[in-house]
N, C-alpha and C positions, 0 to 999 in steps of 0.2 A: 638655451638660446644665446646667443655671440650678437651684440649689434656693435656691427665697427660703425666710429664717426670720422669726420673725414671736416678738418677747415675748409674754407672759402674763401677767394676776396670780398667779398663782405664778413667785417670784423663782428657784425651784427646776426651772424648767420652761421649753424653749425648743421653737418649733411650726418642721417644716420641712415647708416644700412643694415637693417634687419635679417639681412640673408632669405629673403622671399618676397615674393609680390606684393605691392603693395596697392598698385590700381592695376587691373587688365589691361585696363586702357585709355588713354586721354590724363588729365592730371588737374588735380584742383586745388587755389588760392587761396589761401584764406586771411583776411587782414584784421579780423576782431573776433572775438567768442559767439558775437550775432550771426556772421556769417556763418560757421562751423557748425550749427547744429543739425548739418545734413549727414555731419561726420563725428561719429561714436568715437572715433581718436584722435580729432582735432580741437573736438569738444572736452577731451580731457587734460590735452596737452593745454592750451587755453586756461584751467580750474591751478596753473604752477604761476605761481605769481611769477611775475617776469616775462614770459611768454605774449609778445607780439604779431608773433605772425607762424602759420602753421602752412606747408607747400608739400603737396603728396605728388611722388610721380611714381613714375613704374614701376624702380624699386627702393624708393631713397624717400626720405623724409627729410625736409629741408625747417629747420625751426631758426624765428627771429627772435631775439630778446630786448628788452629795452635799454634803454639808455643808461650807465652806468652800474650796469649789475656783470657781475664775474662769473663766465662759465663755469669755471671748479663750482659753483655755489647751485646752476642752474643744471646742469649735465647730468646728476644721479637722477635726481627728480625724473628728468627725461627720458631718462634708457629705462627706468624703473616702472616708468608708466606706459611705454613704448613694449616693452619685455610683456606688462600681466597683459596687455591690449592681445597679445599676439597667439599668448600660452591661451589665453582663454578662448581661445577662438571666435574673437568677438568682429564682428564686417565693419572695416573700415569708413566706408559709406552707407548709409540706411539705404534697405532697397528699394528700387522707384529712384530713386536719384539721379536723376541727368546731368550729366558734366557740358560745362560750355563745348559748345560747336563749332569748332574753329576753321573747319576743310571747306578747301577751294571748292568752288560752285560753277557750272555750265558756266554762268552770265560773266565768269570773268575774262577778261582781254588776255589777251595772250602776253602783254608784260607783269599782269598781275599774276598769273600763272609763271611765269618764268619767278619772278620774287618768290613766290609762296614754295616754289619746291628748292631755289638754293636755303630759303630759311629751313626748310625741312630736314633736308641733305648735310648742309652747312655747317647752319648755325645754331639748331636747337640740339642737335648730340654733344655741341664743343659745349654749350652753355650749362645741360641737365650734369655733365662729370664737376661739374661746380655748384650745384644743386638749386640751379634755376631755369627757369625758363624763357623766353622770349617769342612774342604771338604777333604774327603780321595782323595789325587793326585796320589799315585801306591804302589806298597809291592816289596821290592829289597832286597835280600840276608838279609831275616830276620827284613829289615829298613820298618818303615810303613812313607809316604811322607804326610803331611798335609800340609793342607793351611787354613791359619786364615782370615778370613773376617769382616767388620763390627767394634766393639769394641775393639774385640779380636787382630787385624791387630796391630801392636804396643804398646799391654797394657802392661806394665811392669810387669805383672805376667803371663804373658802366657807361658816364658818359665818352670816357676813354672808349671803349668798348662798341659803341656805337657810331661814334665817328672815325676813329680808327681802324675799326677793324670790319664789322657788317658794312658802313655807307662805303667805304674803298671797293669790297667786295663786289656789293651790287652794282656798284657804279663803272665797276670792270667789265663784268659781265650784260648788265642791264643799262645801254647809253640814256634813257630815259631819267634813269635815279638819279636826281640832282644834291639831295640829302635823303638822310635820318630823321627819323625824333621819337623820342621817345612820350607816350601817350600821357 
Protein backbone atom coordinates (compact mmCIF):
# COMPACT_ATOMS: atom_id res chain seq x y z
CA UNK A 1 0.00 0.00 0.00
CA UNK A 2 1.35 3.70 -1.35
CA UNK A 3 -0.25 6.69 0.87
CA UNK A 4 0.83 9.83 -0.84
CA UNK A 5 0.65 13.00 1.61
CA UNK A 6 0.04 16.17 0.15
CA UNK A 7 0.66 19.95 2.40
CA UNK A 8 -1.88 22.54 3.00
CA UNK A 9 -2.12 25.94 3.91
CA UNK A 10 -2.45 25.19 7.13
CA UNK A 11 1.13 24.63 8.40
CA UNK A 12 -0.71 22.60 11.17
CA UNK A 13 -2.18 20.09 8.84
CA UNK A 14 -0.82 17.33 6.48
CA UNK A 15 -3.57 15.52 3.70
CA UNK A 16 -3.00 11.70 3.34
CA UNK A 17 -4.10 9.72 0.57
CA UNK A 18 -4.50 6.17 1.10
CA UNK A 19 -5.42 5.32 -2.47
CA UNK A 20 -9.10 4.09 -1.37
CA UNK A 21 -12.11 5.13 0.15
CA UNK A 22 -12.05 6.30 3.14
CA UNK A 23 -15.86 7.37 4.15
CA UNK A 24 -18.75 6.35 1.38
CA UNK A 25 -20.05 9.30 2.36
CA UNK A 26 -20.41 12.59 4.24
CA UNK A 27 -17.07 13.19 6.35
CA UNK A 28 -16.12 13.37 9.93
CA UNK A 29 -14.24 15.95 12.44
CA UNK A 30 -12.71 15.15 14.91
CA UNK A 31 -11.02 17.76 17.62
CA UNK A 32 -9.94 15.44 20.67
CA UNK A 33 -9.48 11.53 21.32
CA UNK A 34 -13.01 11.92 23.18
CA UNK A 35 -14.58 12.65 20.12
CA UNK A 36 -13.00 9.92 17.86
CA UNK A 37 -14.02 6.84 19.67
CA UNK A 38 -16.87 6.42 17.00
CA UNK A 39 -13.72 5.96 14.82
CA UNK A 40 -11.27 2.82 14.91
CA UNK A 41 -8.63 5.04 13.04
CA UNK A 42 -9.14 8.29 14.43
CA UNK A 43 -8.94 6.67 17.74
CA UNK A 44 -5.49 5.45 16.88
CA UNK A 45 -4.28 8.31 15.07
CA UNK A 46 -5.09 10.28 18.45
CA UNK A 47 -2.88 7.24 20.71
CA UNK A 48 0.69 9.44 18.36
CA UNK A 49 1.47 11.95 20.65
CA UNK A 50 1.25 15.10 18.85
CA UNK A 51 -1.85 14.48 17.08
CA UNK A 52 -4.70 17.19 17.44
CA UNK A 53 -6.96 16.85 15.19
CA UNK A 54 -8.10 13.86 13.02
CA UNK A 55 -10.63 14.92 9.60
CA UNK A 56 -11.87 11.86 7.32
CA UNK A 57 -13.39 12.64 3.96
CA UNK A 58 -13.96 10.72 0.92
CA UNK A 59 -10.77 9.76 0.15
CA UNK A 60 -8.19 11.84 2.23
CA UNK A 61 -7.40 11.93 5.71
CA UNK A 62 -6.54 15.30 6.89
CA UNK A 63 -4.35 15.11 10.29
CA UNK A 64 -3.41 18.25 12.78
CA UNK A 65 -0.52 18.34 15.02
CA UNK A 66 0.34 20.48 17.74
CA UNK A 67 2.11 23.30 18.29
CA UNK A 68 5.75 23.09 17.88
CA UNK A 69 6.37 19.58 16.98
CA UNK A 70 8.08 18.72 13.30
CA UNK A 71 6.50 16.64 10.77
CA UNK A 72 9.74 14.64 9.80
CA UNK A 73 9.22 13.42 13.62
CA UNK A 74 5.11 13.02 13.45
CA UNK A 75 4.72 11.62 9.60
CA UNK A 76 6.11 7.81 9.85
CA UNK A 77 4.12 7.39 13.08
CA UNK A 78 1.18 8.29 10.71
CA UNK A 79 1.43 6.48 7.49
CA UNK A 80 2.52 3.64 9.64
CA UNK A 81 -0.62 3.48 11.51
CA UNK A 82 -2.60 4.79 8.63
CA UNK A 83 -0.99 1.62 6.24
CA UNK A 84 -1.69 -1.45 9.30
CA UNK A 85 -5.35 0.51 9.82
CA UNK A 86 -5.98 -0.30 6.09
CA UNK A 87 -3.85 -3.75 5.44
CA UNK A 88 -5.92 -5.01 8.28
CA UNK A 89 -9.04 -4.36 6.96
CA UNK A 90 -10.14 -2.75 9.89
CA UNK A 91 -13.84 -0.01 9.37
CA UNK A 92 -12.96 3.20 9.80
CA UNK A 93 -16.11 4.16 11.57
CA UNK A 94 -17.80 1.43 14.12
CA UNK A 95 -20.98 0.52 12.59
CA UNK A 96 -24.23 2.31 13.56
CA UNK A 97 -22.32 5.47 13.30
CA UNK A 98 -24.21 8.41 12.07
CA UNK A 99 -22.23 11.18 10.52
CA UNK A 100 -23.65 14.89 11.08
CA UNK A 101 -26.60 15.87 8.70
CA UNK A 102 -25.75 18.54 6.94
CA UNK A 103 -28.40 18.68 3.57
CA UNK A 104 -30.59 21.19 2.73
CA UNK A 105 -34.24 20.72 3.95
CA UNK A 106 -37.83 21.43 2.28
CA UNK A 107 -38.20 24.39 4.99
CA UNK A 108 -35.32 26.34 3.57
CA UNK A 109 -35.87 29.77 1.54
CA UNK A 110 -34.93 29.85 -1.59
CA UNK A 111 -31.64 32.03 -0.60
CA UNK A 112 -30.64 29.61 1.71
CA UNK A 113 -30.93 26.94 -1.05
CA UNK A 114 -29.14 29.12 -3.49
CA UNK A 115 -26.13 29.34 -0.61
CA UNK A 116 -26.08 25.73 0.21
CA UNK A 117 -25.72 24.52 -3.33
CA UNK A 118 -22.80 27.26 -4.55
CA UNK A 119 -21.12 25.85 -1.20
CA UNK A 120 -21.74 22.51 -2.43
CA UNK A 121 -20.72 23.06 -6.16
CA UNK A 122 -18.13 25.89 -5.08
CA UNK A 123 -16.77 25.67 -2.40
CA UNK A 124 -16.51 22.44 -0.65
CA UNK A 125 -14.55 20.59 -3.69
CA UNK A 126 -11.85 23.75 -3.95
CA UNK A 127 -11.54 23.36 -0.03
CA UNK A 128 -11.58 19.14 0.35
CA UNK A 129 -8.21 19.32 -2.51
CA UNK A 130 -6.71 21.10 0.67
CA UNK A 131 -7.96 18.63 2.92
CA UNK A 132 -10.75 20.41 4.66
CA UNK A 133 -13.89 21.27 4.68
CA UNK A 134 -16.47 23.94 5.00
CA UNK A 135 -20.33 23.50 6.33
CA UNK A 136 -23.09 26.23 5.69
CA UNK A 137 -24.36 26.42 9.72
CA UNK A 138 -27.55 29.15 8.97
CA UNK A 139 -28.29 32.57 6.81
CA UNK A 140 -29.22 35.58 9.47
CA UNK A 141 -30.11 39.06 8.65
CA UNK A 142 -27.95 38.89 5.40
CA UNK A 143 -24.84 36.89 7.61
CA UNK A 144 -24.15 33.49 6.05
CA UNK A 145 -22.58 31.16 9.39
CA UNK A 146 -19.76 28.72 8.35
CA UNK A 147 -17.97 26.17 9.84
CA UNK A 148 -14.46 25.07 8.92
CA UNK A 149 -13.41 21.61 9.41
CA UNK A 150 -10.33 19.50 8.71
CA UNK A 151 -7.29 21.90 7.49
CA UNK A 152 -9.33 24.52 7.13
CA UNK A 153 -10.26 24.69 11.16
CA UNK A 154 -7.34 27.06 12.23
CA UNK A 155 -5.29 27.60 8.88
CA UNK A 156 -4.18 31.04 9.04
CA UNK A 157 -5.56 31.96 5.77
CA UNK A 158 -9.02 30.97 6.23
CA UNK A 159 -10.00 34.11 7.17
CA UNK A 160 -8.55 35.34 3.98
CA UNK A 161 -10.51 32.59 2.54
CA UNK A 162 -13.59 33.52 3.77
CA UNK A 163 -13.79 37.11 3.12
CA UNK A 164 -12.09 36.95 0.13
CA UNK A 165 -12.98 34.54 -1.59
CA UNK A 166 -16.62 32.55 -0.55
CA UNK A 167 -18.36 36.21 0.98
CA UNK A 168 -17.28 37.95 -2.67
CA UNK A 169 -18.60 34.77 -4.22
CA UNK A 170 -21.87 34.64 -2.63
CA UNK A 171 -22.28 38.00 -2.50
CA UNK A 172 -21.98 38.02 -6.45
CA UNK A 173 -24.32 35.62 -6.92
CA UNK A 174 -26.67 35.97 -3.72
CA UNK A 175 -27.64 40.17 -3.29
CA UNK A 176 -28.90 39.10 0.07
CA UNK A 177 -25.16 37.89 1.67
CA UNK A 178 -24.08 40.87 3.21
CA UNK A 179 -20.97 38.80 5.06
CA UNK A 180 -19.19 35.74 6.15
CA UNK A 181 -18.30 34.30 9.41
CA UNK A 182 -17.02 31.81 10.38
CA UNK A 183 -18.82 29.65 13.35
Amino acid sequence: MFIQTETTPNPASLKFLPGREVLVEGSADFRDAQAATVSPLARRLFEIDGVVGVYLGDEFISVTKADGLEWHHLKPAILGTIMEHFMAGLPVLNAGTELENNAASESDSDIVRQIRELIETRVRPAVAQDGGDIIFNRFEEGVVFLTMRGSCSGCPSSTATLKNGIENMLRHYVPEVVEVRQV
